[in-house]
FIDOSE-761011 format. One record per atom (N, C-alpha, C, O): z, y, x; residue in one letter; residue number from 0. Coordinates in steps of 0.2 Angstrom, whole numbers, plus 5000, padded with zeros to 4 digits. Last residue first. Example, Ala and Ser with C-alpha at 12.3 -4.5 7.8 and 13.67 -1.06 7.14 Angstrom:
REM residues 2
5035:4989:5064:S:1
5036:4995:5068:S:1
5039:5000:5064:S:1
5040:5006:5067:S:1
5039:4972:5066:A:0
5039:4978:5062:A:0
5039:4984:5066:A:0
5042:4983:5071:A:0
//
This chain:
REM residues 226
4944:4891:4992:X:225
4941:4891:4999:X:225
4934:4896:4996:X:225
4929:4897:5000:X:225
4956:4902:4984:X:224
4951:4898:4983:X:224
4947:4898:4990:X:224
4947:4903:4994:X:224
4972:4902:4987:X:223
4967:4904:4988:X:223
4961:4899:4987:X:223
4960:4893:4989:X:223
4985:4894:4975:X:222
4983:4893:4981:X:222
4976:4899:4981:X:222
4974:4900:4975:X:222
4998:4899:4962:X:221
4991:4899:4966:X:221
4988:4899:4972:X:221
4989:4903:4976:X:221
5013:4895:4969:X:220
5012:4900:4966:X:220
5004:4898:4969:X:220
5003:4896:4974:X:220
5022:4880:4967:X:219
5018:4884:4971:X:219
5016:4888:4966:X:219
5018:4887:4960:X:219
5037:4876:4958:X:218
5029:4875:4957:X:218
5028:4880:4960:X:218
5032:4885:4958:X:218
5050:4863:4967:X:217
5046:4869:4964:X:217
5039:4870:4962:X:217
5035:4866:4963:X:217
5065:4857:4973:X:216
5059:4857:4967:X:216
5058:4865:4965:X:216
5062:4870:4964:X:216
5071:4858:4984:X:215
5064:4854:4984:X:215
5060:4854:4980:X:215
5054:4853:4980:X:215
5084:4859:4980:X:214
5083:4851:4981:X:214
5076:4849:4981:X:214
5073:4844:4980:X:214
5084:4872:4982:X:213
5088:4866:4985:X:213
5088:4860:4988:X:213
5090:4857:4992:X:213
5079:4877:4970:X:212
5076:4876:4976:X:212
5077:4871:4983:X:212
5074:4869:4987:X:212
5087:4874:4961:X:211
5083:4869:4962:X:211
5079:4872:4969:X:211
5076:4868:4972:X:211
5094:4889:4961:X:210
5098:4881:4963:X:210
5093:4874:4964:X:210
5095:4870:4967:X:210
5088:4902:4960:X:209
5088:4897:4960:X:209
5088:4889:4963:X:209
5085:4885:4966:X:209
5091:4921:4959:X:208
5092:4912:4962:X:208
5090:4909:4957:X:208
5090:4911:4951:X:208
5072:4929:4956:X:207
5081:4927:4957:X:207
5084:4919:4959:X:207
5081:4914:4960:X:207
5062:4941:4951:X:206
5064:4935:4956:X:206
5073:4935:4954:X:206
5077:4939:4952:X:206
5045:4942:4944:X:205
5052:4942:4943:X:205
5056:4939:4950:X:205
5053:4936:4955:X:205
5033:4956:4943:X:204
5037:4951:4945:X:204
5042:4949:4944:X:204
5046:4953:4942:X:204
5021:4958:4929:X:203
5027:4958:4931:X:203
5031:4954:4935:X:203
5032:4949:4933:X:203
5009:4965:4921:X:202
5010:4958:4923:X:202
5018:4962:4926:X:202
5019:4968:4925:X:202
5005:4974:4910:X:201
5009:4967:4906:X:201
5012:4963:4912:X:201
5016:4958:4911:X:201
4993:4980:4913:X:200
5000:4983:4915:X:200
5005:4978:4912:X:200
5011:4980:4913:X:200
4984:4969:4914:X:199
4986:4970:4922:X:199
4992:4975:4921:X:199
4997:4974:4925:X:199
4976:4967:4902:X:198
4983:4965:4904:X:198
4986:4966:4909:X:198
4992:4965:4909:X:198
4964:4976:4905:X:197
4968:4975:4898:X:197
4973:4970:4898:X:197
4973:4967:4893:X:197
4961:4970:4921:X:196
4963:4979:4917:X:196
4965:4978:4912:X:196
4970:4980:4912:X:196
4963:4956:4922:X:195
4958:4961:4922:X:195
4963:4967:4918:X:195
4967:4967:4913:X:195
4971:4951:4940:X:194
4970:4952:4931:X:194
4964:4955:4928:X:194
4960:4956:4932:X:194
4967:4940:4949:X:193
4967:4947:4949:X:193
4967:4949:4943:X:193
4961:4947:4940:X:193
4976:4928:4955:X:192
4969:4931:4953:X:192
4970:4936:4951:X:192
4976:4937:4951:X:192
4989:4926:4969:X:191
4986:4927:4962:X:191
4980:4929:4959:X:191
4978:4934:4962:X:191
4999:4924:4980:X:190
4996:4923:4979:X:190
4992:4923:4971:X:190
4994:4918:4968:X:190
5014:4925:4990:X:189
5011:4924:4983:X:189
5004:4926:4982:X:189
5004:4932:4983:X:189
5019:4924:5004:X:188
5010:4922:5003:X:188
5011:4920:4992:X:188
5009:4915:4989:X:188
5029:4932:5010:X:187
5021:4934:5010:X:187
5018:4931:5008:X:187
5012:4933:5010:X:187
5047:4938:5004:X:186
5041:4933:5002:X:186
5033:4935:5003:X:186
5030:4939:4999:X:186
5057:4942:5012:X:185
5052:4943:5012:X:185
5046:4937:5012:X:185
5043:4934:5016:X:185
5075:4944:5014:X:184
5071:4942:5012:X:184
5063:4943:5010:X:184
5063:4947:5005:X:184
5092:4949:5019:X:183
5085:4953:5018:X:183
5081:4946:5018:X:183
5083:4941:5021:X:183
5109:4952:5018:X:182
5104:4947:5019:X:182
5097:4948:5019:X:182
5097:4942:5016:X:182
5126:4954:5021:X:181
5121:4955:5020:X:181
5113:4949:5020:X:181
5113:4944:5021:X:181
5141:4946:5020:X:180
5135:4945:5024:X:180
5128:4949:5020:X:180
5126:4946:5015:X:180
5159:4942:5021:X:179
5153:4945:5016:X:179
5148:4948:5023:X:179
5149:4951:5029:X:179
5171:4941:5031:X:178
5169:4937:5023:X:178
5164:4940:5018:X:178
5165:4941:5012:X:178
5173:4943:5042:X:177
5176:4946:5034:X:177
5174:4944:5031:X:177
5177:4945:5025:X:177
5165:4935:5048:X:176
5174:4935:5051:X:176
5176:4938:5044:X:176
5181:4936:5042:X:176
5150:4930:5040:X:175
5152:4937:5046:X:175
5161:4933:5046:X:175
5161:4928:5042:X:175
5138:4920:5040:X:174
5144:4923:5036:X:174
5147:4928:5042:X:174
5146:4927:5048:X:174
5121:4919:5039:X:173
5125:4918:5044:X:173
5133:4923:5042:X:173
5133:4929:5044:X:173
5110:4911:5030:X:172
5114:4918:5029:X:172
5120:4915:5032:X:172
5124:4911:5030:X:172
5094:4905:5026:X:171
5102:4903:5028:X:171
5105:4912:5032:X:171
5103:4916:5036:X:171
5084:4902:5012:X:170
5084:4905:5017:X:170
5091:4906:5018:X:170
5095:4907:5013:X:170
5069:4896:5002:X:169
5078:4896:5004:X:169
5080:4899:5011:X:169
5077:4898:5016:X:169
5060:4896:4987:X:168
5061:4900:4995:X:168
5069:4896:4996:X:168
5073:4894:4992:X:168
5047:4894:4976:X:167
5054:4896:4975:X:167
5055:4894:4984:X:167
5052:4889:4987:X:167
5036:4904:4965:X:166
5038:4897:4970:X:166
5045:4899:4975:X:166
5048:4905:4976:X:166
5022:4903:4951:X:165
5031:4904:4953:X:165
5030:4900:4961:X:165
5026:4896:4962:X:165
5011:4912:4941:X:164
5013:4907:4947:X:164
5021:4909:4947:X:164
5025:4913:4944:X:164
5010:4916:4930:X:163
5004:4915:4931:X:163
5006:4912:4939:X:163
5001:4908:4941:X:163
5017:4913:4912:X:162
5019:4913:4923:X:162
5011:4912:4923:X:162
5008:4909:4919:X:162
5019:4922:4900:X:161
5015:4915:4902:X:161
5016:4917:4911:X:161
5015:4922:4915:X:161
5025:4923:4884:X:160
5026:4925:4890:X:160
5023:4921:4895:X:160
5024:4916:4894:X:160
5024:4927:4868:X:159
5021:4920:4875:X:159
5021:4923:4881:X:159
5017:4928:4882:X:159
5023:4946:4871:X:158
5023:4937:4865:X:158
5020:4932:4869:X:158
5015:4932:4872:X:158
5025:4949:4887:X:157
5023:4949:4882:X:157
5025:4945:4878:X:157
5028:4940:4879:X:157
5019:4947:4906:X:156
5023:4950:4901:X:156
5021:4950:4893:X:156
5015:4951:4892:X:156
5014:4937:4916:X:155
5011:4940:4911:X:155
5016:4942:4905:X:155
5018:4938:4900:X:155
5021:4934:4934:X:154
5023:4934:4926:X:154
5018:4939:4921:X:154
5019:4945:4922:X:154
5026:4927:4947:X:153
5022:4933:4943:X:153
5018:4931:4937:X:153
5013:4928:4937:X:153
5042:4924:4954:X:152
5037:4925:4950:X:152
5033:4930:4948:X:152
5034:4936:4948:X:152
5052:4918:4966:X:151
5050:4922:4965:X:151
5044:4919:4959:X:151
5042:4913:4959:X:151
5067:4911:4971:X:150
5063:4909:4968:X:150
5060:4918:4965:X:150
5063:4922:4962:X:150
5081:4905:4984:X:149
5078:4910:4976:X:149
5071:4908:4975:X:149
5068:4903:4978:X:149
5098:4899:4990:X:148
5090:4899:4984:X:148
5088:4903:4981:X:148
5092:4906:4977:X:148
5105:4900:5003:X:147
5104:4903:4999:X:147
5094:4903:4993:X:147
5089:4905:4992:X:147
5117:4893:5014:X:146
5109:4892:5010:X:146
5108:4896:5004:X:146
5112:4894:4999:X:146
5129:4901:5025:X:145
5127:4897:5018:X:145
5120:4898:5016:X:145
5117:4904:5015:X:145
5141:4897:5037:X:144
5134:4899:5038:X:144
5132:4896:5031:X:144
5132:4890:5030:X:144
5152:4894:5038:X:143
5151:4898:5044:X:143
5143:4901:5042:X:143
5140:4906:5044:X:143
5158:4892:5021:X:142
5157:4889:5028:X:142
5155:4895:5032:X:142
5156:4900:5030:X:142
5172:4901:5011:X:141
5166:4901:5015:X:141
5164:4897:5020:X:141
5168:4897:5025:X:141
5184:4899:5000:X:140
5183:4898:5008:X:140
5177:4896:5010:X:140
5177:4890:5012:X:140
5190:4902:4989:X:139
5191:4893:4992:X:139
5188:4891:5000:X:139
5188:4887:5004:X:139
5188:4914:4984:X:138
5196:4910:4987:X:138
5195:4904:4991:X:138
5199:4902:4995:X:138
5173:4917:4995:X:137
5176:4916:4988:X:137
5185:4913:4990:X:137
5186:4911:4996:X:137
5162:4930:5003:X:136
5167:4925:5002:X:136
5171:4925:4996:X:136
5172:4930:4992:X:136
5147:4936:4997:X:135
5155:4936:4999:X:135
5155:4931:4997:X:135
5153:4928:4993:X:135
5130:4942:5002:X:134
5135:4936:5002:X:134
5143:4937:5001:X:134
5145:4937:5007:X:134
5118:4952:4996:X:133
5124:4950:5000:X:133
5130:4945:5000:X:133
5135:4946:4996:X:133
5103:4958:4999:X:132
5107:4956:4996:X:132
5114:4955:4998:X:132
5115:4958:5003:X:132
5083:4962:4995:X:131
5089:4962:4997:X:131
5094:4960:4994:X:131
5094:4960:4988:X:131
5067:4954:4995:X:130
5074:4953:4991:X:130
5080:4955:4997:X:130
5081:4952:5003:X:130
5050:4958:4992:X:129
5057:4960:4996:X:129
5062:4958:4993:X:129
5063:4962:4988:X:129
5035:4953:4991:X:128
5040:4953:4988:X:128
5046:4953:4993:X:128
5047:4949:4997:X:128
5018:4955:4992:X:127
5023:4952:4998:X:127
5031:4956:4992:X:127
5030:4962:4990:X:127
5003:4946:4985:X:126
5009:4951:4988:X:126
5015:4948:4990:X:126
5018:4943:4990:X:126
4985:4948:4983:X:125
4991:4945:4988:X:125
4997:4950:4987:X:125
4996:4956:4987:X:125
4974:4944:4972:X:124
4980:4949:4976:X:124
4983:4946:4980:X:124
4982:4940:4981:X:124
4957:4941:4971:X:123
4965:4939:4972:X:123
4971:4945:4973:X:123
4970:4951:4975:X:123
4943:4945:4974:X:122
4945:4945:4967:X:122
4951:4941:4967:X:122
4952:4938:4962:X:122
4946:4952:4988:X:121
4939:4949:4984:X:121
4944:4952:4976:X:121
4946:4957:4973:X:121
4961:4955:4989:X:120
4956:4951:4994:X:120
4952:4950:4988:X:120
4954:4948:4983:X:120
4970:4970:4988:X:119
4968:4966:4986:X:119
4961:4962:4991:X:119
4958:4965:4995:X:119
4990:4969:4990:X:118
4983:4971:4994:X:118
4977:4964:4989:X:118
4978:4958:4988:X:118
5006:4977:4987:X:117
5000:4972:4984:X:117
4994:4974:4989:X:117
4992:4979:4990:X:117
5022:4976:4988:X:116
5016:4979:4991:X:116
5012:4973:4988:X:116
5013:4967:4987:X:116
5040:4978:4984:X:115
5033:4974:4981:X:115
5030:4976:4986:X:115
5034:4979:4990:X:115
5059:4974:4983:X:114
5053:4980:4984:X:114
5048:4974:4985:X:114
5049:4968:4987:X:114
5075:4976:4979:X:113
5070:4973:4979:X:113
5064:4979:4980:X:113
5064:4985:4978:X:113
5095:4976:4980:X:112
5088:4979:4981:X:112
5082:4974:4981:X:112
5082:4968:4984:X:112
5103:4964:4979:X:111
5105:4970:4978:X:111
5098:4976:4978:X:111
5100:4982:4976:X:111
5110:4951:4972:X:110
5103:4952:4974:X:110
5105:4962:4970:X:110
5106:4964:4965:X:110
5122:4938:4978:X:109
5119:4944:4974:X:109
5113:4948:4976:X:109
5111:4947:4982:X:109
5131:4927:4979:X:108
5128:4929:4983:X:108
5124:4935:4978:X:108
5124:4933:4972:X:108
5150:4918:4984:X:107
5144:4922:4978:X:107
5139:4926:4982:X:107
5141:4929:4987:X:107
5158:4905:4988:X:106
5158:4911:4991:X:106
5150:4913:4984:X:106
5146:4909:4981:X:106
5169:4896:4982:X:105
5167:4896:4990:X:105
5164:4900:4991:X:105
5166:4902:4996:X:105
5180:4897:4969:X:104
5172:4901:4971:X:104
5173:4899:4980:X:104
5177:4901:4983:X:104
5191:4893:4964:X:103
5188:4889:4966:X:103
5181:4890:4969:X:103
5177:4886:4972:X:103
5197:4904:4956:X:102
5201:4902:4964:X:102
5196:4895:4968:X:102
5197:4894:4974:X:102
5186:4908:4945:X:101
5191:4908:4950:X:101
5192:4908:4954:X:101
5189:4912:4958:X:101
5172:4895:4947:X:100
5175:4902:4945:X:100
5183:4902:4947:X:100
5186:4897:4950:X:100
5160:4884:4948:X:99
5160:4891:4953:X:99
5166:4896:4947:X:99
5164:4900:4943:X:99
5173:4868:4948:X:98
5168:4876:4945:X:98
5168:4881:4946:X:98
5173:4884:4946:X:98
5172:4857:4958:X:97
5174:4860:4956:X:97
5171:4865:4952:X:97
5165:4867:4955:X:97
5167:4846:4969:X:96
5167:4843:4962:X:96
5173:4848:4957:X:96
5178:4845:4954:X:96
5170:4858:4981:X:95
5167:4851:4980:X:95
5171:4848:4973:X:95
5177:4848:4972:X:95
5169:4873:4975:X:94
5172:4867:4980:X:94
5169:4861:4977:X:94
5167:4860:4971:X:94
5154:4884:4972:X:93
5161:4880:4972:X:93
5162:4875:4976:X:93
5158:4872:4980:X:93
5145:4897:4972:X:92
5146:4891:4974:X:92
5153:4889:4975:X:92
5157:4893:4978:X:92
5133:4908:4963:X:91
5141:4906:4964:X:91
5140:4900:4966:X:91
5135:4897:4963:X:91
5123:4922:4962:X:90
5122:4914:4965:X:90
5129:4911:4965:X:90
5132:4915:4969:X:90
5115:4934:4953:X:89
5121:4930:4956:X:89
5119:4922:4956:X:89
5116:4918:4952:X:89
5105:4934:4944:X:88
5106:4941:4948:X:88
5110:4938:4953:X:88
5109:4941:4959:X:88
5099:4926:4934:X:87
5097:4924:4939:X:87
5100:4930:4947:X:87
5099:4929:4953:X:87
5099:4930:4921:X:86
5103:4927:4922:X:86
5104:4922:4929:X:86
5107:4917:4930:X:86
5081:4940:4921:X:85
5088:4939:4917:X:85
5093:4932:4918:X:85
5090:4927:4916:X:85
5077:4942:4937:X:84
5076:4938:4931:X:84
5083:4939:4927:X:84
5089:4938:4929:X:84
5075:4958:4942:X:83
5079:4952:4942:X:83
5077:4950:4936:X:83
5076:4953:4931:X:83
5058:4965:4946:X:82
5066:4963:4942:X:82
5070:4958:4943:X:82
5067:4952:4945:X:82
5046:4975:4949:X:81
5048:4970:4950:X:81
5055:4971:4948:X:81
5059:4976:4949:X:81
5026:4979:4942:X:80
5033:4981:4946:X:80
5037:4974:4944:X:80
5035:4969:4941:X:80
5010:4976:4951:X:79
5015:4975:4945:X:79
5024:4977:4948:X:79
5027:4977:4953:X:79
5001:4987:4959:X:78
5005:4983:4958:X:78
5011:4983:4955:X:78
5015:4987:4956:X:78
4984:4990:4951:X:77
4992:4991:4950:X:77
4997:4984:4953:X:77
4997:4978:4951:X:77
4971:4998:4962:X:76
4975:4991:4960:X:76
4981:4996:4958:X:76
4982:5001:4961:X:76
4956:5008:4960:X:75
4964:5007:4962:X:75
4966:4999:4957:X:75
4965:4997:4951:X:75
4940:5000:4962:X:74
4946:5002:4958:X:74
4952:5003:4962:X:74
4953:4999:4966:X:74
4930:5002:4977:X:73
4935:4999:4975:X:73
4940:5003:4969:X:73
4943:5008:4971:X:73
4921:5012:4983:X:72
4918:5007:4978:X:72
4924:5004:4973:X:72
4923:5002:4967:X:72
4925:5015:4995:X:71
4926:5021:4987:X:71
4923:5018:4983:X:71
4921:5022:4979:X:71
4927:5007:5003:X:70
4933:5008:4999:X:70
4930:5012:4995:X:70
4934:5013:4991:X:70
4911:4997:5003:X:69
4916:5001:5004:X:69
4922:5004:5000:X:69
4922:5003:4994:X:69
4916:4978:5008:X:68
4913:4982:5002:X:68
4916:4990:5004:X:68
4922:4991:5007:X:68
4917:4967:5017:X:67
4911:4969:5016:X:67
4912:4975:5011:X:67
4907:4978:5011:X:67
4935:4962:5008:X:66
4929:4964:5014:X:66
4921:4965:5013:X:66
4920:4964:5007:X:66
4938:4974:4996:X:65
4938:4967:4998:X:65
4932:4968:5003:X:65
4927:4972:5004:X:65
4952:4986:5001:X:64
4943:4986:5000:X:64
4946:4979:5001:X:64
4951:4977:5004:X:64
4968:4989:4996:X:63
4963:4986:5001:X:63
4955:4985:4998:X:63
4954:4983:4992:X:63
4983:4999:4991:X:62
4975:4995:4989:X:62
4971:4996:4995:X:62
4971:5002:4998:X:62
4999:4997:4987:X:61
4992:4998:4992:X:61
4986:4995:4990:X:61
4986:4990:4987:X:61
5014:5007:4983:X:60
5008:5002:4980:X:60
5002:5003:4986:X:60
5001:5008:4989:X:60
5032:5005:4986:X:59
5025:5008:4987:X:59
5018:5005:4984:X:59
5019:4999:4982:X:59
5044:5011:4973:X:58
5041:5005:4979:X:58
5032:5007:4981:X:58
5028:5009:4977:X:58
5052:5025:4969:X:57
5045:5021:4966:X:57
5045:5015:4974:X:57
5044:5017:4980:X:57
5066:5032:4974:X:56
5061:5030:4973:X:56
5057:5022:4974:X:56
5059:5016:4976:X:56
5082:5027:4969:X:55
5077:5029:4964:X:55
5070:5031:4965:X:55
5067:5032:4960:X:55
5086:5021:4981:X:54
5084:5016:4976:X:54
5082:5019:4971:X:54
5080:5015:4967:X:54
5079:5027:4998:X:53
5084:5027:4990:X:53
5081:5021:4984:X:53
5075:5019:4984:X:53
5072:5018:5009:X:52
5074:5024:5005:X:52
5079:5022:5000:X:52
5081:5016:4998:X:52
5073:5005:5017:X:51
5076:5011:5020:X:51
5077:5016:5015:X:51
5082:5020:5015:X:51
5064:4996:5011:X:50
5072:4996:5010:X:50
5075:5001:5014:X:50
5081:5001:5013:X:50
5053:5000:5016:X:49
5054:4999:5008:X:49
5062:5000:5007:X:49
5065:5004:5004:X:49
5053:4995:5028:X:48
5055:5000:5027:X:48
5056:5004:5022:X:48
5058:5010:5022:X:48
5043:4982:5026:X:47
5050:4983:5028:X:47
5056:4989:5026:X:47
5062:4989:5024:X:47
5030:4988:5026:X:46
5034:4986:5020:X:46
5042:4984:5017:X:46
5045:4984:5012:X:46
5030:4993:5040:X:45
5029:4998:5034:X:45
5033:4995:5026:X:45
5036:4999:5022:X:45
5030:4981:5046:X:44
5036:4986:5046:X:44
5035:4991:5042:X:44
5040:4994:5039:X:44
5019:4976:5041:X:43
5025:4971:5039:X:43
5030:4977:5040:X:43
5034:4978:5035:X:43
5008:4984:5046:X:42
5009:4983:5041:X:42
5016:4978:5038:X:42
5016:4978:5032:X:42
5015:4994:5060:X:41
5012:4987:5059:X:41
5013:4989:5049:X:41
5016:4993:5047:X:41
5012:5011:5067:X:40
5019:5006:5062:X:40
5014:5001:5059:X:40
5009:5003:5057:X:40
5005:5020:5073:X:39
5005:5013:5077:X:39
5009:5007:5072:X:39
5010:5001:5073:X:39
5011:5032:5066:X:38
5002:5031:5067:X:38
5002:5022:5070:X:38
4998:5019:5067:X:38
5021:5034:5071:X:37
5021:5029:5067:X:37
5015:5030:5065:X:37
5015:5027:5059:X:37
5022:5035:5084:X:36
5024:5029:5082:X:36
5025:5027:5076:X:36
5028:5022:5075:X:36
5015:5048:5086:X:35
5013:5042:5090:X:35
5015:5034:5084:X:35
5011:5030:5082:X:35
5023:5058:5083:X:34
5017:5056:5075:X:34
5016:5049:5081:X:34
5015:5044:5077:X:34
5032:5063:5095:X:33
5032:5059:5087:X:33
5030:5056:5082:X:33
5033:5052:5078:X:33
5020:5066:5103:X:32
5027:5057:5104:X:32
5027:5058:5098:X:32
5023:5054:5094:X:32
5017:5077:5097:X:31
5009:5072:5098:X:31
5014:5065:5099:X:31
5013:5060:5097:X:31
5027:5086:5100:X:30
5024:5083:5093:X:30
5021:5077:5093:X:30
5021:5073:5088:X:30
5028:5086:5110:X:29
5034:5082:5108:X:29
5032:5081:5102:X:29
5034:5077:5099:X:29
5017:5093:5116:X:28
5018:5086:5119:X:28
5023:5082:5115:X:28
5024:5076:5116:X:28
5021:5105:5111:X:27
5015:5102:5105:X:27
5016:5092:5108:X:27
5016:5086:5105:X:27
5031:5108:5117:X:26
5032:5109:5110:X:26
5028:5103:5107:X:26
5029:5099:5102:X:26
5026:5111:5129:X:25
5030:5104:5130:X:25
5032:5105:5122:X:25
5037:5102:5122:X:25
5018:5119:5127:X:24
5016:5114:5130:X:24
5020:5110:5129:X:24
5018:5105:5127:X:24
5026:5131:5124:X:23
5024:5129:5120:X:23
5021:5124:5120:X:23
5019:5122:5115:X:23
5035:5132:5139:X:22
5036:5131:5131:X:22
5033:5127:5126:X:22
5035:5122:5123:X:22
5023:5135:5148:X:21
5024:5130:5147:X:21
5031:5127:5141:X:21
5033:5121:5140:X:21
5021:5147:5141:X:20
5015:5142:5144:X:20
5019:5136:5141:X:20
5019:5133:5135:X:20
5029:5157:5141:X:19
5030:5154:5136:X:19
5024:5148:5135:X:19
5024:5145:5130:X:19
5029:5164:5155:X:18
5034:5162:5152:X:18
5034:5157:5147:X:18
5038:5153:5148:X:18
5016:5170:5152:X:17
5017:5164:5157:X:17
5023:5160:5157:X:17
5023:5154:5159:X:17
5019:5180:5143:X:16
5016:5173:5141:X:16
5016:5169:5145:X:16
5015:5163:5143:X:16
5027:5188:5152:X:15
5031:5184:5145:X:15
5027:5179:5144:X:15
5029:5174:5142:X:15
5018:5191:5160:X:14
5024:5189:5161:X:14
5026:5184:5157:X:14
5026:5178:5158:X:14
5010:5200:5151:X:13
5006:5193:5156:X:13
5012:5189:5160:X:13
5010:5185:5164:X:13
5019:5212:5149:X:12
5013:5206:5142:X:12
5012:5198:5147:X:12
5013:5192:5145:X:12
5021:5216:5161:X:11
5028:5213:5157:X:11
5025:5207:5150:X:11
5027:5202:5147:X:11
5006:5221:5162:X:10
5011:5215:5168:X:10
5019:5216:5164:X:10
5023:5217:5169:X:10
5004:5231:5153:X:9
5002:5224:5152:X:9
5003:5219:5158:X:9
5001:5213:5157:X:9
5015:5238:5155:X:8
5017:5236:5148:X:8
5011:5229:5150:X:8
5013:5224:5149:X:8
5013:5246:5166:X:7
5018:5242:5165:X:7
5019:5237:5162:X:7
5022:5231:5164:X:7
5001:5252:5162:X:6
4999:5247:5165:X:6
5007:5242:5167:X:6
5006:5236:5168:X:6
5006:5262:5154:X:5
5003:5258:5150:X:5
5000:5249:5155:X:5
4998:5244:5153:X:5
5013:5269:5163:X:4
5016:5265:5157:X:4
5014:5261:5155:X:4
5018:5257:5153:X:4
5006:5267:5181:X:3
5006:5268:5174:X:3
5011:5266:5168:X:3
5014:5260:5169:X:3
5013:5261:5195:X:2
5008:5260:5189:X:2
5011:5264:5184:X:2
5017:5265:5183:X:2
5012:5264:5213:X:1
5015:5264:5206:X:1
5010:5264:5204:X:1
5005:5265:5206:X:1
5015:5252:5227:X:0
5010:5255:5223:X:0
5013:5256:5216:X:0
5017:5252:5213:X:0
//
C-alpha cells in the first residue's frame, strides 16, 4: 500500500513518540527516586547535615507551632547564633605531672566547626548545638582512645552578661594510627524559656572545653516545666 507525503510524515510523527514513551517515563521515575529521600530525611539527619556545607553559610534556623496552636498564629523564632568561648577553642593534655606544652603535649583537641537548630515548645526552646573537631597527637604520645570535655551555654549577651543555662558533656574519641581523629558532637536537650523579643537578639550560644567536666562538675541547663 502507498501513502501520501503527507501521510508519511504522520507514521514517522507516531514513530518517534513511541520512541520517546518510554524515555520520558523513566526520566520523571528517576525524578520522583530522587526527591523520595529527602522528602523522608529525619529531623536529626537534617541537623546533621549542618556540617556538610560550607563554613560561610548561615546555620539553619526552624520554628515549630507549639502544640494545639496553628502555625500562622506563631511569631518566627531567632535562633541565637553560636561561638567559641573566648579561651576555650583547644583542649591540651599532658604527661603525667607535667605541662600541656612542648615535648610534653599527649595530645590537643580543637573545635573546628559548630551548628544550632532551635524549635519552639509552648513558651521554651529547645536546641540542639553541633560541635565539630579534631584530635592530634602530641610528642609525649596519645592513648588509644581520649575523653574529651566540653561545655555548652546560653547566654544573654551584653553589660552583666547573665548565663541563662550551661551544661557541660564528655564524649570519647577513638585516635586513629596517625595520630589525629576527627570528632562530631551534638548536644539535644538544652533547654530554655523563651526570651521576649527586646532581648532575644542579645541571646548567644557559647561552647567550648572544659576540664571540669571530667570530674562531674556542672550546672544543668534549665529543666522543662512539668
Amino acid at each position: 500500500m502507498e501513502y501520501g507525503p503527507l501521510k508519511v510524515r504522520e507514521l514517522r510523527s507516531s514513530q518517534a513518540a513511541l520512541r520517546r514513551g518510554p524515555v520520558i517515563a523513566l526520566a520523571l521515575s528517576m525524578a520522583f527516586a530522587a526527591a523520595s529521600p529527602a522528602a523522608a530525611q529525619s529531623l536529626t539527619d537534617r541537623f546533621k547535615s549542618l556540617f556538610g556545607g560550607s563554613s560561610d553559610e548561615p546555620p539553619a534556623q526552624t520554628t515549630t507551632p507549639a502544640p494545639g496552636q496553628p502555625a500562622d498564629t506563631q511569631a518566627e523564632i531567632d535562633c541565637p547564633s553560636v561561638t567559641v568561648r573566648a579561651g576555650a577553642s583547644t583542649y591540651a593534655v599532658a604527661a603525667p605531672g607535667k605541662q600541656a606544652i612542648g615535648n610534653d603535649v599527649r595530645y590537643q583537641a580543637s573545635i573546628t566547626k559548630m551548628a544550632r537548630e532551635c524549635v519552639r515548645n509552648g513558651s521554651e526552646i529547645t536546641a540542639r548545638i553541633g560541635i565539630q573537631g579534631r584530635v592530634v597527637a602530641g610528642p609525649a604520645g596519645a592513648p588509644s582512645s581520649v575523653e574529651i570535655p566540653l561545655r555548652v551555654a546560653v547566654v544573654q549577651g551584653g553589660i552583666g552578661e547573665k548565663v541563662i543555662g550551661s551544661k557541660a558533656y564528655r564524649t570519647t574519641v577513638a585516635m586513629s594510627e596517625d595520630g589525629s581523629a576527627p570528632f562530631t558532637f551534638v548536644a539535644e536537650d538544652i533547654v530554655y524559656p523563651m526570651p521576649s523579643s527586646a532581648v532575644a537578639d542579645s541571646y548567644i550560644f557559647y561552647v567550648g572545653f572544659d576540664p571540669q567536666a571530667l570530674s562531674g562538675s556542672s550546672k544543668a541547663a534549665p529543666k522543662k516545666k512539668k
